[in-house]
OpenMM code with the backbone's topology and positions (N, CA, C; nanometers):
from openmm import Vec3, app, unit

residues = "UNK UNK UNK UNK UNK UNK UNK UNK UNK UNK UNK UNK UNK UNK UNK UNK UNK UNK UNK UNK UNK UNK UNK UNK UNK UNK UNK UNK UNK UNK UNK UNK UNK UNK UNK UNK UNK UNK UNK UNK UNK UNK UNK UNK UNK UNK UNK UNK UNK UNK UNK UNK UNK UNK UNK UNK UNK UNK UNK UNK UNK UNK UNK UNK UNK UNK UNK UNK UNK UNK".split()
positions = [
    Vec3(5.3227, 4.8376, -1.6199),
    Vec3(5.2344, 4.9506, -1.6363),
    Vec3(5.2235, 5.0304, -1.5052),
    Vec3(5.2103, 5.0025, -1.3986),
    Vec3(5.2393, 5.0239, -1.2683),
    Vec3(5.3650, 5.0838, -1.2270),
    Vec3(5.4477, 5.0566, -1.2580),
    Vec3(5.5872, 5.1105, -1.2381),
    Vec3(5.5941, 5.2736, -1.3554),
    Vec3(5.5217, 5.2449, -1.4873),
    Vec3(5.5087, 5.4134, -1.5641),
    Vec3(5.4256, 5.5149, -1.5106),
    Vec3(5.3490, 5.4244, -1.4384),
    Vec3(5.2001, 5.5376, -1.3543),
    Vec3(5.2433, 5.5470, -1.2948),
    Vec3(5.3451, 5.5142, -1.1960),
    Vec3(5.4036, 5.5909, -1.1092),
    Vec3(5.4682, 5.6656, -1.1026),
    Vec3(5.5467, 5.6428, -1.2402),
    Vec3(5.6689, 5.7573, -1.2838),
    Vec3(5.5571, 5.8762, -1.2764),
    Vec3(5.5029, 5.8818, -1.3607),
    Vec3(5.4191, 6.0174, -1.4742),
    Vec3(5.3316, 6.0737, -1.3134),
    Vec3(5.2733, 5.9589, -1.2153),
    Vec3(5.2406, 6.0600, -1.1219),
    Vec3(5.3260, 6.1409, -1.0324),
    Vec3(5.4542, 6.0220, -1.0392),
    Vec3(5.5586, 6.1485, -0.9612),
    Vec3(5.6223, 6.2911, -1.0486),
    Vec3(5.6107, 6.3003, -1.1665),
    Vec3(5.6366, 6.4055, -1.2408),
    Vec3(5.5303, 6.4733, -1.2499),
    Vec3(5.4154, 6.4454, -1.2425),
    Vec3(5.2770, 6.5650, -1.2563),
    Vec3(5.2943, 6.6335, -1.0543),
    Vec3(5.3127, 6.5042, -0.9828),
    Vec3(5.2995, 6.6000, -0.8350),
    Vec3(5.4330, 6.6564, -0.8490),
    Vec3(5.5521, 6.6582, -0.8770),
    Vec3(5.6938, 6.7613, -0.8869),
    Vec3(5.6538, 6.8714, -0.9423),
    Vec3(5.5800, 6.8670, -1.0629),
    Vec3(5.6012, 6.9911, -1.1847),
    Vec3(5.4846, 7.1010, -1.0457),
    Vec3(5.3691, 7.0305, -1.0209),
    Vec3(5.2895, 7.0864, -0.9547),
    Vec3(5.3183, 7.1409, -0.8571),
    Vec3(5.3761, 7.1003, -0.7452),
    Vec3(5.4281, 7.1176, -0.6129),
    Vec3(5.5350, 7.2328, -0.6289),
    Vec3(5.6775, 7.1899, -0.6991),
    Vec3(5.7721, 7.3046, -0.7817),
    Vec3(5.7149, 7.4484, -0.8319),
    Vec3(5.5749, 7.4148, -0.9072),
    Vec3(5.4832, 7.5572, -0.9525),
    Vec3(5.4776, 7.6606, -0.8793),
    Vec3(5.4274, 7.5705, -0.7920),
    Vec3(5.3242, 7.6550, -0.6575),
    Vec3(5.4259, 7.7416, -0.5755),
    Vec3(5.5681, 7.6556, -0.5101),
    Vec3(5.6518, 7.6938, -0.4457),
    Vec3(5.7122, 7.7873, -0.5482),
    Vec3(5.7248, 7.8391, -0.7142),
    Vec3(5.8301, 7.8756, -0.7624),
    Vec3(5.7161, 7.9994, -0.7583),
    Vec3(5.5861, 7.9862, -0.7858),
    Vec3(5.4639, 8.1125, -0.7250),
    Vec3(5.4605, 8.1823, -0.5621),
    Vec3(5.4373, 8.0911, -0.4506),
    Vec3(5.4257, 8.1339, -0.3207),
    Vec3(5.6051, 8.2254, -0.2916),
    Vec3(5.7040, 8.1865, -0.3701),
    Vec3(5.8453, 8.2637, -0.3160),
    Vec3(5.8695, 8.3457, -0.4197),
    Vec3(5.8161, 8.4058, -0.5265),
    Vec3(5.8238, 8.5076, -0.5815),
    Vec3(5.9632, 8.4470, -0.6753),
    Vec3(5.9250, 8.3279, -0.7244),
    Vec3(6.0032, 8.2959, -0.8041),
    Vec3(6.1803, 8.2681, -0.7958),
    Vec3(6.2059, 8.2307, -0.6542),
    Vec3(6.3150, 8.1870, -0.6364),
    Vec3(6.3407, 8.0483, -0.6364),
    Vec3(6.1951, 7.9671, -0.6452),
    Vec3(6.2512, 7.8609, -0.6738),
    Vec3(6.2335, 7.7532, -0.8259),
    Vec3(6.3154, 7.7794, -0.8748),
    Vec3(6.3229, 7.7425, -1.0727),
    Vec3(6.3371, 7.6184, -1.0974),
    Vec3(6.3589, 7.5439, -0.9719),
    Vec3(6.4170, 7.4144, -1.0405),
    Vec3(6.3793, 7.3110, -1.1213),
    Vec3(6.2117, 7.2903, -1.1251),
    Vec3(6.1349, 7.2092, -1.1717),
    Vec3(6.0486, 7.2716, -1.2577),
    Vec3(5.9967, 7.4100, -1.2836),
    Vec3(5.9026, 7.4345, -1.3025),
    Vec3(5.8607, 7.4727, -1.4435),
    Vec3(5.7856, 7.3669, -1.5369),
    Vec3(5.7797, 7.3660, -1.6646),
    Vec3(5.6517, 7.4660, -1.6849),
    Vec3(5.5937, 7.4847, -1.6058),
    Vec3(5.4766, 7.5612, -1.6584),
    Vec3(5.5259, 7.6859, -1.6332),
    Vec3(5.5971, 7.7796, -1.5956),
    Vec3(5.6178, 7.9191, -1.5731),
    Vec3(5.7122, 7.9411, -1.7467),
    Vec3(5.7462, 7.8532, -1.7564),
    Vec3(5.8588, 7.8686, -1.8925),
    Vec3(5.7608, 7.8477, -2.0672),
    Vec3(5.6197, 7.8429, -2.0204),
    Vec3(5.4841, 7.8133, -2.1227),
    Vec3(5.4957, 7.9547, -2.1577),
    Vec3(5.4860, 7.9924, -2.2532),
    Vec3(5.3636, 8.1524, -2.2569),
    Vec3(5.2773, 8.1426, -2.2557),
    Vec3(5.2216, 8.0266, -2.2750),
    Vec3(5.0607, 8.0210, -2.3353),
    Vec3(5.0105, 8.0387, -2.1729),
    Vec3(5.0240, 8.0019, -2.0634),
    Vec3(5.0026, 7.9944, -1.9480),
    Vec3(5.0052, 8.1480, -1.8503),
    Vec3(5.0527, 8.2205, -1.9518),
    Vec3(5.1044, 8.3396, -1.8465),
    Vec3(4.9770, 8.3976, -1.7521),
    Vec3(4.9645, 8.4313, -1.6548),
    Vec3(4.8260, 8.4411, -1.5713),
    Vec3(4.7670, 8.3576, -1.4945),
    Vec3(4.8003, 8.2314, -1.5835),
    Vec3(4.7277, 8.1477, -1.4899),
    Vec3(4.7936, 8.0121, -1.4942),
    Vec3(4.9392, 8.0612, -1.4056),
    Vec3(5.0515, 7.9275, -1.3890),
    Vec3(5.0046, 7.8594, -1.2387),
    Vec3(4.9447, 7.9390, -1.1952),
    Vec3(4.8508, 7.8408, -0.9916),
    Vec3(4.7759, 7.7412, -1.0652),
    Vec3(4.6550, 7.8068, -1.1311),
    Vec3(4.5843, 7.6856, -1.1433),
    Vec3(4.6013, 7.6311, -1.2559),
    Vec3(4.7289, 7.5924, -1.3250),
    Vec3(4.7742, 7.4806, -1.4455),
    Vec3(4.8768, 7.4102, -1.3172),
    Vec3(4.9441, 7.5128, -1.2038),
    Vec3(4.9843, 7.3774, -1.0952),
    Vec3(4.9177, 7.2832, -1.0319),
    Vec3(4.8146, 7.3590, -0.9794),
    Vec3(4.6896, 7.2901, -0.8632),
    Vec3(4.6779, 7.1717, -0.9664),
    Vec3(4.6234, 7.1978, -1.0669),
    Vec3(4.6007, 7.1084, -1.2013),
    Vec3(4.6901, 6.9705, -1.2048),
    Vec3(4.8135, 7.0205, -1.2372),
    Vec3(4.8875, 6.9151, -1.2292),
    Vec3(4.8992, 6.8233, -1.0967),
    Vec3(4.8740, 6.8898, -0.9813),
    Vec3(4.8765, 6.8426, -0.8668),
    Vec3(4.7880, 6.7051, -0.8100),
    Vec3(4.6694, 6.8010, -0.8981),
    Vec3(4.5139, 6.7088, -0.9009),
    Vec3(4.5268, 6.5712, -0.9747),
    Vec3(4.6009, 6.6170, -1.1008),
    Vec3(4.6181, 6.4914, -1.2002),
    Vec3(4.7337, 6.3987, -1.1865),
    Vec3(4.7945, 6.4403, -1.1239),
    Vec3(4.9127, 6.3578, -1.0547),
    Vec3(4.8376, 6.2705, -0.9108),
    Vec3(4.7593, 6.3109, -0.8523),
    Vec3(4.7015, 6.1864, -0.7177),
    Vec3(4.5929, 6.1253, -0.8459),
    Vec3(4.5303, 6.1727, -0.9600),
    Vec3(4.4880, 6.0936, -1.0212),
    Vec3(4.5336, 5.9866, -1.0805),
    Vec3(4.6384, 6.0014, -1.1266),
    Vec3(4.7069, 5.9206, -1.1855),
    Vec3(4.7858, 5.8026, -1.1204),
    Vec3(4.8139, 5.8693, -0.9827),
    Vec3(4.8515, 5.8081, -0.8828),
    Vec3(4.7841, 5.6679, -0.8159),
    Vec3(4.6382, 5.7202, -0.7819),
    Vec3(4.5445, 5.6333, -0.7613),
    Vec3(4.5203, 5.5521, -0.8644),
    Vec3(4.5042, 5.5871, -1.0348),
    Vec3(4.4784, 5.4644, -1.1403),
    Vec3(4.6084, 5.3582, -1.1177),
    Vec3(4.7650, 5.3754, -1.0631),
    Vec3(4.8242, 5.2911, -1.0823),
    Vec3(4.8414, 5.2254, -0.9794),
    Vec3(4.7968, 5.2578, -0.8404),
    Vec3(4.7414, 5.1278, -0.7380),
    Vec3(4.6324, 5.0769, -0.7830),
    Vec3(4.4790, 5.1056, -0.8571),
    Vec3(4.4618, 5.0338, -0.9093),
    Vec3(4.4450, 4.9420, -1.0195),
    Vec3(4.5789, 4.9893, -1.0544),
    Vec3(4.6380, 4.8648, -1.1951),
    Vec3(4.6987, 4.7491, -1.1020),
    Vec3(4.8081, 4.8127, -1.0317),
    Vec3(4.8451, 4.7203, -0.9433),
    Vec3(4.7618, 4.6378, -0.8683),
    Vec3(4.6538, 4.6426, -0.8303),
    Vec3(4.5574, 4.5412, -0.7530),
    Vec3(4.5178, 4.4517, -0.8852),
    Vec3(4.4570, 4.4882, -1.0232),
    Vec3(4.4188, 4.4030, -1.0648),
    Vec3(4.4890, 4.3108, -1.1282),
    Vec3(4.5951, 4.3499, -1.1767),
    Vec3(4.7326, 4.2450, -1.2300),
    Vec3(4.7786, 4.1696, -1.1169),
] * unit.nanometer
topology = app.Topology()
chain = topology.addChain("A")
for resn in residues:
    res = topology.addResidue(resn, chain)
    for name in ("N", "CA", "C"):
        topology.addAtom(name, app.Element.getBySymbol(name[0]), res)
């Protein structure tokens, strides 16, 4: 379980981190970024990154502590 929480937090901080950078360079950088390719998002692709960013150290932190209690 520890080893999937880690996956899913390293894909929420990529998608997030990728966002921001594919926002701050005026969109030169595409490589990761699932939320610019949403419509539903259009306007407000920063803070669905920050978002992901947030929920990715969340997620991050629940699977050190999965790992402590197993």
């Amino acid at each position: 379980m520890k080893n999937f929480l880690g996956f899913v937090s390293f894909v929420l901080l990529a998608q997030g981190a990728g966002g921001i950078l594919h926002e701050v360079t005026g969109g030169r950088f595409n490589l990761w970024t699932v939320v610019q390719r949403v419509g539903l998002l259009d306007g407000y692709e920063v803070y669905a990154c920050v978002l992901l960013l947030v929920l990715g150290v969340a997620v991050g932190a629940a699977s050190e502590a999965v790992g402590r209690r197993g």
